[in-house]
C-alpha positions as CSV (number, residue, x, y, z in Angstrom):
1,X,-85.7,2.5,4.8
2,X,-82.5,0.8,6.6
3,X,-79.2,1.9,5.5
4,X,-78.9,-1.2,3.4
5,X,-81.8,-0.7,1.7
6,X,-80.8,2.7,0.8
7,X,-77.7,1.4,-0.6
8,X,-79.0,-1.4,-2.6
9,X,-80.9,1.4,-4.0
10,X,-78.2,3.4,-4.9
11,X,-77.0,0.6,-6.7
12,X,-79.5,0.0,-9.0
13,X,-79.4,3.5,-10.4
14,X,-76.1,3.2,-12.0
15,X,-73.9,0.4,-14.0
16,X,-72.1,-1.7,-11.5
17,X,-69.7,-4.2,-12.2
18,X,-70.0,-7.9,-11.5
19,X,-67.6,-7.6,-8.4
20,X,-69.7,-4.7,-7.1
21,X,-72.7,-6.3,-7.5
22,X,-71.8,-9.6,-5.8
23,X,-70.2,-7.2,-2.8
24,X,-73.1,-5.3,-2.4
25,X,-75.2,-8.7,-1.8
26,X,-72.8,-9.4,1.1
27,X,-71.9,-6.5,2.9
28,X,-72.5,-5.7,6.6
29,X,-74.7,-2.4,7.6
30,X,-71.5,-1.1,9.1
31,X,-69.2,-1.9,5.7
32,X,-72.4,0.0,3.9
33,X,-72.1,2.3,6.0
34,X,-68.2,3.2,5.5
35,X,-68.4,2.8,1.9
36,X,-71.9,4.8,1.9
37,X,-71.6,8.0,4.4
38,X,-69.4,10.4,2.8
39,X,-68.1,10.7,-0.7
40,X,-64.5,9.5,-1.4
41,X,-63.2,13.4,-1.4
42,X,-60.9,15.1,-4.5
43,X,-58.3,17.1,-3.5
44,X,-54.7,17.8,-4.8
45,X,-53.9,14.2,-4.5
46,X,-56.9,13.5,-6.4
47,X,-58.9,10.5,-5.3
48,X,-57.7,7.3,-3.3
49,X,-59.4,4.5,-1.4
50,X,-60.5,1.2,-1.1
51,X,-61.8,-0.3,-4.1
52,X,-65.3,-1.4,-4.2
53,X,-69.2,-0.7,-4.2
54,X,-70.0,3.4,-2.7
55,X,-69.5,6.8,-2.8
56,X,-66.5,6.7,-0.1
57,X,-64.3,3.5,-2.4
58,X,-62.9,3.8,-5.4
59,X,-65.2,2.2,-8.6
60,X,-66.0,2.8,-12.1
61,X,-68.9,5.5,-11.0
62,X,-66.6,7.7,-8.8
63,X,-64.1,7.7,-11.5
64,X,-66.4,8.7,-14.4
65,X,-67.5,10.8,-12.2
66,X,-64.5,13.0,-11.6
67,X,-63.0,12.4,-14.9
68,X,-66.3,14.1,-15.8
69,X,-65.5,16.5,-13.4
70,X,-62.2,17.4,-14.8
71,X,-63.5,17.8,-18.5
72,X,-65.7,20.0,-17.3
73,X,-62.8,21.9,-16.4
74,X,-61.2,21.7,-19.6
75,X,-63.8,22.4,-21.8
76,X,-64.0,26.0,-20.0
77,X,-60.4,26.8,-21.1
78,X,-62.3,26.3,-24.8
79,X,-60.7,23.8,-27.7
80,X,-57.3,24.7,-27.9
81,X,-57.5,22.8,-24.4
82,X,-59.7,20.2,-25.5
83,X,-57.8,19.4,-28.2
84,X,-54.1,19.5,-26.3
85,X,-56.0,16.9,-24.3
86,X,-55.1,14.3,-21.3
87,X,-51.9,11.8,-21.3
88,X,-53.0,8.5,-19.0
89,X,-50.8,6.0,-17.5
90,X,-52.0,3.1,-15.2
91,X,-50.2,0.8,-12.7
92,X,-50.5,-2.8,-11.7
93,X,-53.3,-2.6,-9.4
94,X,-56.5,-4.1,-9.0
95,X,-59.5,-2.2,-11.6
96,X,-56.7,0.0,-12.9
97,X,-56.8,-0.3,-16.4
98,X,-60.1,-0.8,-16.2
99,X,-60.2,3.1,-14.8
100,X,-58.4,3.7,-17.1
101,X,-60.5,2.9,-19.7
102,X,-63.8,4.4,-18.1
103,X,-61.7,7.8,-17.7
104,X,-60.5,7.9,-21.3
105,X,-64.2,7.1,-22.3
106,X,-65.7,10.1,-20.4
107,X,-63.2,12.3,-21.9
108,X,-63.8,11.7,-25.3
109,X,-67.2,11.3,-25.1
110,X,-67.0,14.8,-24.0
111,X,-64.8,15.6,-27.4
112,X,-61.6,15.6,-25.7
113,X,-58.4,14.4,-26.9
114,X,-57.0,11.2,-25.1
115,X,-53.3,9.8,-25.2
116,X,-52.7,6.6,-23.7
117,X,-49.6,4.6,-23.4
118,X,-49.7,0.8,-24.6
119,X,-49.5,-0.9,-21.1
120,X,-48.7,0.0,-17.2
121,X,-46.2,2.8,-17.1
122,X,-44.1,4.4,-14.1
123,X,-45.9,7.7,-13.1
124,X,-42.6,9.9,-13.8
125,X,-43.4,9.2,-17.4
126,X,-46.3,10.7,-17.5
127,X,-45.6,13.3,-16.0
128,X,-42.9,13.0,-18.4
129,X,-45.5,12.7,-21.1
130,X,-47.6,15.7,-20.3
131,X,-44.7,18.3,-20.7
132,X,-43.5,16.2,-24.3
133,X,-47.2,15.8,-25.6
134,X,-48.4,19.6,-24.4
135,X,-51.4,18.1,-22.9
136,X,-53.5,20.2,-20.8
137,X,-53.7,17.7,-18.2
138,X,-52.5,13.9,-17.2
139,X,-53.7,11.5,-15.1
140,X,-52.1,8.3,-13.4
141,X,-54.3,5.4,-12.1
142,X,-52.6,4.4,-9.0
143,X,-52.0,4.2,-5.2
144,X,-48.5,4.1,-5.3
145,X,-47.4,2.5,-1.9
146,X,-50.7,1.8,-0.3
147,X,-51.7,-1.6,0.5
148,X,-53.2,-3.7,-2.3
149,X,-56.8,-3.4,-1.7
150,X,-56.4,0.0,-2.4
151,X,-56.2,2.2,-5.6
152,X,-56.3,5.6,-6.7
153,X,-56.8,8.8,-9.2
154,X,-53.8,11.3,-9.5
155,X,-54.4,14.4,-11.9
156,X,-51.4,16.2,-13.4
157,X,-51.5,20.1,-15.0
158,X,-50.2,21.5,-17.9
159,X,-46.7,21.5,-16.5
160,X,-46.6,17.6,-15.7
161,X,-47.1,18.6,-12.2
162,X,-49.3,17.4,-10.5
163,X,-52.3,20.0,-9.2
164,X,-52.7,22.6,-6.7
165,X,-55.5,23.6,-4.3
166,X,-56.7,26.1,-7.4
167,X,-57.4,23.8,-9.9
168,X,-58.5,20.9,-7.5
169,X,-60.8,23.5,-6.0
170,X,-62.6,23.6,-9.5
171,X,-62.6,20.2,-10.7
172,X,-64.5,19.5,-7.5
173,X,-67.1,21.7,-8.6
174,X,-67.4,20.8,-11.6
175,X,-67.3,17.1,-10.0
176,X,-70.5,18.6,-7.7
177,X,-72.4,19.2,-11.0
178,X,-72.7,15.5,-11.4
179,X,-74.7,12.3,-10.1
180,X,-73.1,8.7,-10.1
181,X,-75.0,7.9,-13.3
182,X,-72.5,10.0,-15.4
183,X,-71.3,7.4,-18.0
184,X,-69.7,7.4,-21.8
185,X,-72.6,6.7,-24.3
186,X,-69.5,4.8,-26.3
187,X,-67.4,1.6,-25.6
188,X,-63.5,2.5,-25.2
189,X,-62.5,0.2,-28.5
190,X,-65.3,3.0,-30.6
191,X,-63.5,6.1,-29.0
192,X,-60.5,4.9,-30.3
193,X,-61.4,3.9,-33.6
194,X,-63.5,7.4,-34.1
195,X,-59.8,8.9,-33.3
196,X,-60.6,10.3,-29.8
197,X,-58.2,7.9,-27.9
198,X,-54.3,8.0,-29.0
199,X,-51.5,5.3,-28.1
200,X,-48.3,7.2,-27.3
201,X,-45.5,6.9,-29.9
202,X,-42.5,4.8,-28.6
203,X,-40.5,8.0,-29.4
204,X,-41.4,9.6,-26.5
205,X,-40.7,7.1,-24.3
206,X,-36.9,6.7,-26.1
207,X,-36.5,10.6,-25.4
208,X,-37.8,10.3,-21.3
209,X,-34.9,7.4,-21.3
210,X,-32.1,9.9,-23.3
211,X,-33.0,12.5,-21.0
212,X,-32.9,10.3,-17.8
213,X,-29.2,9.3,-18.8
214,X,-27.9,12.4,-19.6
215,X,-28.4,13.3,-15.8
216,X,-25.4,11.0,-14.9
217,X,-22.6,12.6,-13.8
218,X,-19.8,10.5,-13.3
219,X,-18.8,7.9,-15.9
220,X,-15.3,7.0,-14.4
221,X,-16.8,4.8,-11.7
222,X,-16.9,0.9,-10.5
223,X,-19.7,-0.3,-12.6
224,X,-18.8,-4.0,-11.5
225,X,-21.0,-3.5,-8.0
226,X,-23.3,-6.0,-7.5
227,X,-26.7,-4.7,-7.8
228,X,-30.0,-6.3,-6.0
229,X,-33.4,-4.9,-7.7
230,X,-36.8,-5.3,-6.4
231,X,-39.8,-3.8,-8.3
232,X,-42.0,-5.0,-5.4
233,X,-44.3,-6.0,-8.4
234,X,-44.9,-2.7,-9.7
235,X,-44.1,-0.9,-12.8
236,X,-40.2,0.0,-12.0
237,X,-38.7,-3.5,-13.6
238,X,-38.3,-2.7,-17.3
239,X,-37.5,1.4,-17.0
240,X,-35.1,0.8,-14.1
241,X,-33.4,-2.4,-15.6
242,X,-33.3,-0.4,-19.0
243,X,-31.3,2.6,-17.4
244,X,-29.0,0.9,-14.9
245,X,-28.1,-1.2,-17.7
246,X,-27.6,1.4,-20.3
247,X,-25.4,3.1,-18.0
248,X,-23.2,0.0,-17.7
249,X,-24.7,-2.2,-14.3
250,X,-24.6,-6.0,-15.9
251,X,-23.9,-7.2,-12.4
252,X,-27.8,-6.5,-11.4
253,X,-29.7,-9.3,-9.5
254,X,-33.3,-9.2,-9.3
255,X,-36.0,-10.6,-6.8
256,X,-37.4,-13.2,-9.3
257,X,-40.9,-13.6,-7.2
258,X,-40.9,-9.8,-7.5
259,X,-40.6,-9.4,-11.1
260,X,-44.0,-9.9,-12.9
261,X,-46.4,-7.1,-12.4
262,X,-49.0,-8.3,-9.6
263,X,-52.2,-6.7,-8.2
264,X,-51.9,-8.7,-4.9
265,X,-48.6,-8.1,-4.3
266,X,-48.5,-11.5,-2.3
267,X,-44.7,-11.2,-2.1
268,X,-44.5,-8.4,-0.1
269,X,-47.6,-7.8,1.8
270,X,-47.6,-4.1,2.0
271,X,-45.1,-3.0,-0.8
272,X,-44.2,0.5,0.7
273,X,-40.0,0.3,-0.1
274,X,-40.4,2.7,2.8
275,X,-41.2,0.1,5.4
276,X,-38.2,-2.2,5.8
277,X,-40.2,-5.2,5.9
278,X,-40.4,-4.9,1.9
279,X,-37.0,-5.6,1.5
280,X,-37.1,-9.4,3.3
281,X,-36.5,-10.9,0.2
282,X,-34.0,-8.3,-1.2
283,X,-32.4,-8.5,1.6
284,X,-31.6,-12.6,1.5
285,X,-31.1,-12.0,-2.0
286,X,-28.5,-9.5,-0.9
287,X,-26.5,-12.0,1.4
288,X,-26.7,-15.1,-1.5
289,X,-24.8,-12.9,-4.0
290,X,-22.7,-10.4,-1.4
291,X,-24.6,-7.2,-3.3
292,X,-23.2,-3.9,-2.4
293,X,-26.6,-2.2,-2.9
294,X,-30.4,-3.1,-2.5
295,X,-32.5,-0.8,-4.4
296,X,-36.4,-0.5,-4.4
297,X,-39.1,1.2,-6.3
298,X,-42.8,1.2,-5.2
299,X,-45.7,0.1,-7.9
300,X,-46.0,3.4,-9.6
301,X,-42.1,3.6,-9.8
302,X,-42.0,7.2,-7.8
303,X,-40.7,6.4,-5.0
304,X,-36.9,4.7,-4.0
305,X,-35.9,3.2,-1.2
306,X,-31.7,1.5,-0.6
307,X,-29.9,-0.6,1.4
308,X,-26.4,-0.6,1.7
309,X,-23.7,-3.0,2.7
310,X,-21.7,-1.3,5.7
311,X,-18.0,-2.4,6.0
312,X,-18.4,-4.9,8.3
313,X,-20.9,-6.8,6.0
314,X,-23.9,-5.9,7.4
315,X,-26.6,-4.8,5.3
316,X,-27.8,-0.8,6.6
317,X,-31.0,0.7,5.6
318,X,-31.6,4.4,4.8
319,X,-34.6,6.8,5.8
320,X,-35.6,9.2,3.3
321,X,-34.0,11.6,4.8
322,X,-30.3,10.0,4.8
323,X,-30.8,9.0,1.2
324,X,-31.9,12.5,0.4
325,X,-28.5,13.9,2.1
326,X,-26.4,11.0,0.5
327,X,-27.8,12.1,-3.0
328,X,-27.6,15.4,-2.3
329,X,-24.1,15.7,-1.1
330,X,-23.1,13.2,-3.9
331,X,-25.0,15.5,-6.9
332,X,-23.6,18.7,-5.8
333,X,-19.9,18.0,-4.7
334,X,-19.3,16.5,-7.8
335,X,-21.0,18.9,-10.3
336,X,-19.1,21.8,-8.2
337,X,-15.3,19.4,-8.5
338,X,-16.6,19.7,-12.3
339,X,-17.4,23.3,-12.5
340,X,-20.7,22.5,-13.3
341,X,-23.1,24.1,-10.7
342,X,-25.4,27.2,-12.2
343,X,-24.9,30.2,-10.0
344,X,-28.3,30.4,-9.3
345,X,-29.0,26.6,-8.8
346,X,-32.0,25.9,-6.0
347,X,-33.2,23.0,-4.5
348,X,-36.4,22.0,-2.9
349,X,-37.8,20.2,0.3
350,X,-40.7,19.6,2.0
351,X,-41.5,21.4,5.4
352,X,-41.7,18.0,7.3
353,X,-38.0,16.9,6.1
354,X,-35.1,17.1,7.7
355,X,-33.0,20.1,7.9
356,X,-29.4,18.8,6.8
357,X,-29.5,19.1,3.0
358,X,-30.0,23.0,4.0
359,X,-26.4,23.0,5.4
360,X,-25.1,21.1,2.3
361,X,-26.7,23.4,-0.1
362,X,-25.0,25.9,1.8
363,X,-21.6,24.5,1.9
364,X,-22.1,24.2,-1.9
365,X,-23.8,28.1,-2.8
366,X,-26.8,26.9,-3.7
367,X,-30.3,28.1,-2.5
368,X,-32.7,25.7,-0.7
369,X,-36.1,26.1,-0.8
370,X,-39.1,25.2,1.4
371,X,-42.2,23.9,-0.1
372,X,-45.6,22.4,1.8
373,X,-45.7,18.3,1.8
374,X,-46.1,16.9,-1.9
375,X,-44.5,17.0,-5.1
376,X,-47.1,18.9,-6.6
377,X,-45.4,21.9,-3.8
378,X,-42.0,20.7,-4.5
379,X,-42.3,21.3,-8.5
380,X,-44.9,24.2,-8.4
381,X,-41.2,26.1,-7.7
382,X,-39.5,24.8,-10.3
383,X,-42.5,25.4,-12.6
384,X,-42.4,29.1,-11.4
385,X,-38.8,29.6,-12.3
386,X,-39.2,28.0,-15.8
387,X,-41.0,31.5,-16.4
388,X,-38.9,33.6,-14.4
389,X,-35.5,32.4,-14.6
390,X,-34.6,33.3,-11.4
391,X,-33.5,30.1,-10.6
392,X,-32.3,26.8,-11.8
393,X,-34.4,23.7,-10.4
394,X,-31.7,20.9,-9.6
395,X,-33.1,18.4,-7.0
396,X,-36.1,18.1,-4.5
397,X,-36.9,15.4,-1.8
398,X,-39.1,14.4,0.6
399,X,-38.5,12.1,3.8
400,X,-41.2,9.9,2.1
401,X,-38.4,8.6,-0.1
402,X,-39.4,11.0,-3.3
403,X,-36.6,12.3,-4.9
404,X,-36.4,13.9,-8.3
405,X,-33.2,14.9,-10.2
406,X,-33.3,17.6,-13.3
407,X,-36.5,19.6,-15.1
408,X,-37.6,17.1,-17.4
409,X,-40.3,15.3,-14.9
410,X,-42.0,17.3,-12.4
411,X,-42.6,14.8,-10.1
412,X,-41.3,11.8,-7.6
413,X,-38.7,9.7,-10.2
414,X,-37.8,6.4,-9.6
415,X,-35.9,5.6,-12.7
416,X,-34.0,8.5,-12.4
417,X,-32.9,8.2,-8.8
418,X,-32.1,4.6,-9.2
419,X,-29.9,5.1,-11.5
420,X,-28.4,8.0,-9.3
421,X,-28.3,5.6,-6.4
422,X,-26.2,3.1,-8.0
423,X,-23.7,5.6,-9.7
424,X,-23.1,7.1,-6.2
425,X,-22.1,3.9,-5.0
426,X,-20.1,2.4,-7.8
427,X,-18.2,6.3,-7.3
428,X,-17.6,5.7,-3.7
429,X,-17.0,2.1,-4.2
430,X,-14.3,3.1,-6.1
431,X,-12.5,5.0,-3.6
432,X,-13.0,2.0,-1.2
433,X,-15.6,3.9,0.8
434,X,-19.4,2.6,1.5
435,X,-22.1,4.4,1.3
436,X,-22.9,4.1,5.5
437,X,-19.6,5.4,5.7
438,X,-20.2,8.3,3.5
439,X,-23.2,9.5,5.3
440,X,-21.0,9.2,8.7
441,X,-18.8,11.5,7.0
442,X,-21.7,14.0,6.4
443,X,-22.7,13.9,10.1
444,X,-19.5,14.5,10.7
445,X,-19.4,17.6,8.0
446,X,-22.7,18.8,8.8
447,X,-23.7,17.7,11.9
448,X,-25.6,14.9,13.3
449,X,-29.5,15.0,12.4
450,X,-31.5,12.0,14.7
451,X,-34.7,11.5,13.6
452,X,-37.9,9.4,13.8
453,X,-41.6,8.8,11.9
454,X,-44.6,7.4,13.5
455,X,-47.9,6.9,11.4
456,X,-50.6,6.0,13.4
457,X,-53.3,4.8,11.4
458,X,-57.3,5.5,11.8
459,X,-59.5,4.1,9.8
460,X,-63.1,4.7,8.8
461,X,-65.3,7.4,10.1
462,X,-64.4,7.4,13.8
463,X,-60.4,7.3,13.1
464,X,-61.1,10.2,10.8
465,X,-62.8,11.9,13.8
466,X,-60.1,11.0,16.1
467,X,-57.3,12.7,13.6
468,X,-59.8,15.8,13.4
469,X,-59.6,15.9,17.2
470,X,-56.1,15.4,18.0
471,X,-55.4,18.2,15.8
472,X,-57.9,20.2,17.5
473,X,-56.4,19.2,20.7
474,X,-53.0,20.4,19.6
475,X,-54.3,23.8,18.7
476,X,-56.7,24.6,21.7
477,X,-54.2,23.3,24.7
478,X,-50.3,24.0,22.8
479,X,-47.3,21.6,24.4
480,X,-45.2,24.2,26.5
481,X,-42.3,21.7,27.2
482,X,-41.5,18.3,27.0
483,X,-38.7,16.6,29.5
484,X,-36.0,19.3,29.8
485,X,-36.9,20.8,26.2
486,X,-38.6,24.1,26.4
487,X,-41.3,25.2,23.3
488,X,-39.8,27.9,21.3
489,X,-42.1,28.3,19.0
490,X,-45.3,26.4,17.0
491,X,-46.0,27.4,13.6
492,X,-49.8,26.8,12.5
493,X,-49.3,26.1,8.8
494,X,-53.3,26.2,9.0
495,X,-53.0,29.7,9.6
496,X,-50.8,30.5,6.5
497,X,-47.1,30.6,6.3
498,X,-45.7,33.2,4.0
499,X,-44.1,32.0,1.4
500,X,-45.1,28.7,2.1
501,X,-49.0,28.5,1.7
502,X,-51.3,26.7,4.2
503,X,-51.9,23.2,5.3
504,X,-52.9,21.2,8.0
505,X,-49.4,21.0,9.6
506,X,-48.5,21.7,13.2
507,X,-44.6,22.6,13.7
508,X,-42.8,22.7,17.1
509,X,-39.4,24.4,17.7
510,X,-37.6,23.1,20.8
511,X,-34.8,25.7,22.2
512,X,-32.0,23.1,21.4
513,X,-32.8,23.4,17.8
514,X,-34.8,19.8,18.0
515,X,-38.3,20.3,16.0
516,X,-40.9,18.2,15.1
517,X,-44.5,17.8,12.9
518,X,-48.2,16.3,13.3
519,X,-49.5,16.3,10.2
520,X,-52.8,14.4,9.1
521,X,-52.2,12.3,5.9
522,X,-53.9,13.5,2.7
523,X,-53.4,9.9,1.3
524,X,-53.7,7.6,3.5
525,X,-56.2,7.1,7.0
526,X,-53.3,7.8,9.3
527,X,-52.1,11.1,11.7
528,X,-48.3,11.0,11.2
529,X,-45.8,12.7,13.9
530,X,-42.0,13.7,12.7
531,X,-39.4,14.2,14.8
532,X,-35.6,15.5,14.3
533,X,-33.4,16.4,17.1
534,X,-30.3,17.6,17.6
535,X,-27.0,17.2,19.9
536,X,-23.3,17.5,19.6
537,X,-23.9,13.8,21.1
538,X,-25.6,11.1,19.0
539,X,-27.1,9.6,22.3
540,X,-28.6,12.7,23.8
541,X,-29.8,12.9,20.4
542,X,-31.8,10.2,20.2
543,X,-33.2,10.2,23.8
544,X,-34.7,13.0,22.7
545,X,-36.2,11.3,20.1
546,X,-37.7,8.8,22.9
547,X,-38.7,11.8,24.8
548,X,-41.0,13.9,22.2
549,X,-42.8,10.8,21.3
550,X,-43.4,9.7,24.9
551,X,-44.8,12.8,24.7
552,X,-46.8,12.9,21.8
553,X,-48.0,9.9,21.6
554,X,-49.3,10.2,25.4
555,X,-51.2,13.5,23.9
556,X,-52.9,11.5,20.6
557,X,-54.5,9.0,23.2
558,X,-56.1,11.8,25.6
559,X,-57.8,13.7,22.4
């Protein structure tokens, strides 16, 4: 029997849908064969993939599957858990409410409590909606920033965070339990109407906004700005609007093409805020009304992404990392000119960010934190000191343009950080100072960070093969010096950090301070290498930027 054969096989043991069906009639031995020689793996990101026909894309059979999975997981912490239940959102993408559906199904079919909001939703409120509701878990139907034919399966814990490697450990067990022909013996509509499946009261939504607002810290500022908003399509357009309004923005200008919720996402290509590309028509939006600020969310609404308008005119983009130092620096120095920071405040990063919001913390008395790459790292800290008190969460931030401000979402939050975004730059704005200006002033404070991200992206089962090596490389035959920089030291996050936890991360400390990462992606088919240097002279800085890719790049191709 041919690969194909084997597939078409497969197929007719379980329910596919129509697109499914009419893709498996098509399809190549070598698209079979990607879709068809491993299964699409869970981990603490949950599941993400292309969408379509086989164990390795994402389809109404692998969801069932490990939503099936997960309820096994619950039902083993008895009814009290069963009956707390799981809050679902869903974004704008291809199949997901669909997903949605077929995951709510499985759940109560399996007696399970079910809480669903009444369309597509940002994925801060759920998480939102897990810690209000007291579910026992959450799930959000969504690949954030990946491209469209793409979608995913994020599961969220008890504390709207999302999971660790403990609990995604045992859902995939419980996932192993199962074949593909797992499927509810009900139709969504008769869960719901037997009770099983909840829509989520419009009062929770109203507190998630009160609660968002409250986290504004100046009110004396130059609310006149002129705003440009891009959803890129996603599910940011009505929260963000709804907050930046509420807090006084009327002068807000909005992509139009971008608006409407849209699986394709034909007006942006690839609508990752991170990628400047996504901000073409924000950015001639920008120029036709002189806006101060362009502001971004990705689909899901986690993520931001800004562009600011320098003295000169010209439009400046930020990196995570600078908006996570402008935020930063904006947050505390005005909560400290208020009297306002907790003595014990903390904040948290990931391991692959950049180093300079250390020094600010530190200018300001306030602890930073390290955590492993991932929200789900970031919050598990802040989750921790909601038992212990010994600290009091107040930001975390990654490079990847995740930020979240205050306790009331454990998670990436675009709404909130929007609004943040444009209150920092109506405050500044009111001093006559620009936020590219600002963050000159905080390399001049703090020191000068350079810094640079390459993804380079394999797909499929070789380019998984090829990441697997390079990092194998990496570890057998160590980098002892690159240009004039000598290796001070590698850190094997495989090995365990203390403290930190482990992870497939490879850190390199230059002597001149300069470090950098190679980290394999856990969402996306792509081996990603950061790099942060450091000089008293912004040119030296950034030629040794040029140097440790040279050099790293040059050691991807031999693996």
């Amino acid at each position: 029997m041919t690969i194909h054969d084997e597939f078409i096989q497969w197929g007719k043991l379980i329910t596919l849908c129509d697109e499914d069906r009419r893709a498996l009639s098509t399809m190549t031995d070598d698209e079979i064969a990607d879709s068809f020689y491993q299964e699409l793996a869970f981990g603490t990101a949950g599941l993400r993939g292309k969408i379509g026909p086989g164990m390795n894309r994402m389809n109404e059979q692998v969801i069932a599957r490990a939503t099936r999975g997960l309820a096994g997981v619950i039902e083993k912490r008895g009814q009290k858990a069963m009956n707390r239940g799981v809050a679902i959102a869903w974004d704008v993408r291809e199949r997901s409410e669909r997903f949605m559906k077929v995951a709510a199904s499985v759940l109560a079919s399996c007696g399970i409590q079910v809480h669903i909001f009444p369309d597509i939703r940002p994925t801060p409120m759920l998480s939102f909606a897990v810690r209000e509701l007291g579910t026992q878990a959450g799930i959000v139907v969504t690949a954030s920033h990946n491209p469209k034919e793409y979608n995913g399966y994020k599961v969220y814990w008890k504390e709207g965070s999302q999971i660790r490697d403990d609990i995604a450990d045992e859902i995939s067990r419980e996932i192993a339990k199962f074949d593909y022909t797992v499927w509810p013996e009900k139709t969504f509509d008769e869960y719901k109407e037997e009770g099983f499946i909840h829509v989520i009261d419009e009062a929770l939504e109203e507190k998630y906004y009160a609660l968002t607002l409250a986290k504004a810290v100046e009110e004396d500022i130059k609310k006149d700005i002129s705003i440009v908003y891009t959803p890129l399509n996603g599910t940011g357009n009505l929260p963000v609007r709804r907050v930046l309004k509420a807090r006084g923005f009327e002068n807000i200008h909005l992509v139009e093409e971008q608006i409407a919720p849209d699986s394709t996402f034909k007006s942006v290509g690839y609508p990752n805020p991170e990628d400047i590309k996504a901000f073409e028509k924000a950015l001639a939006l920008g120029k036709e009304v002189d806006a101060d600020i362009l502001i971004a969310t990705d689909p899901d609404c986690d993520r931001v992404a800004m562009v600011a308008k320098d003295a000169s005119g010209e439009f400046i983009p930020f990196t995570g990392n600078q908006a996570g130092a402008l935020l930063l620096e904006y947050i505390l120095s005005r909560r400290a000119a208020k009297g306002d920071l907790p003595a014990n405040g903390a904040v948290v990063k990931s391991i692959v960010t950049g180093d300079i919001g250390r020094r600010i913390c530190a200018h300001y008395g306030v602890t930073m934190f390290d955590a492993l790459t991932g929200f789900k790292n970031i919050c598990a800290l802040a989750n921790e000191w909601d038992d212990t008190r010994e600290y009091e969460f107040l930001f975390g931030f990654e490079e990847s343009i995740g930020y979240v401000y205050g306790d009331h979402v454990r998670d990436k939050d675009g709404v909130v950080t929007s609004m943040m975004v444009a209150e920092m730059a109506a405050y500044y704005l009111s001093f006559d100072k620009r936020l590219p200006e600002v963050l000159d002033e905080i390399f001049k404070t703090y020191g000068y960070q350079g810094e640079r991200l390459l993804s380079v992206v394999k797909e499929g089962r070789e380019g998984q093969a090829l990441i697997q090596g390079i990092m194998k490389d990496l570890r057998a035959n160590p980098m002892d010096s690159i240009e004039s920089l000598e290796v001070e030291k590698i850190v094997d996050y495989a090995e365990g950090v203390e403290g930190i936890g482990t992870s497939n991360v490879l850190e390199y400390h230059m002597d001149d301070g300069s470090r950098f990462y190679v980290r394999p992606s856990g969402t996306e088919p792509k081996i990603k290498l950061y790099i942060y240097t450091k000089d008293k002279d912004e040119e030296k800085a950034k030629e040794k930027i040029e140097w440790i890719e040279s050099a790293v790049i040059r050691r991807f191709n031999q693996a």
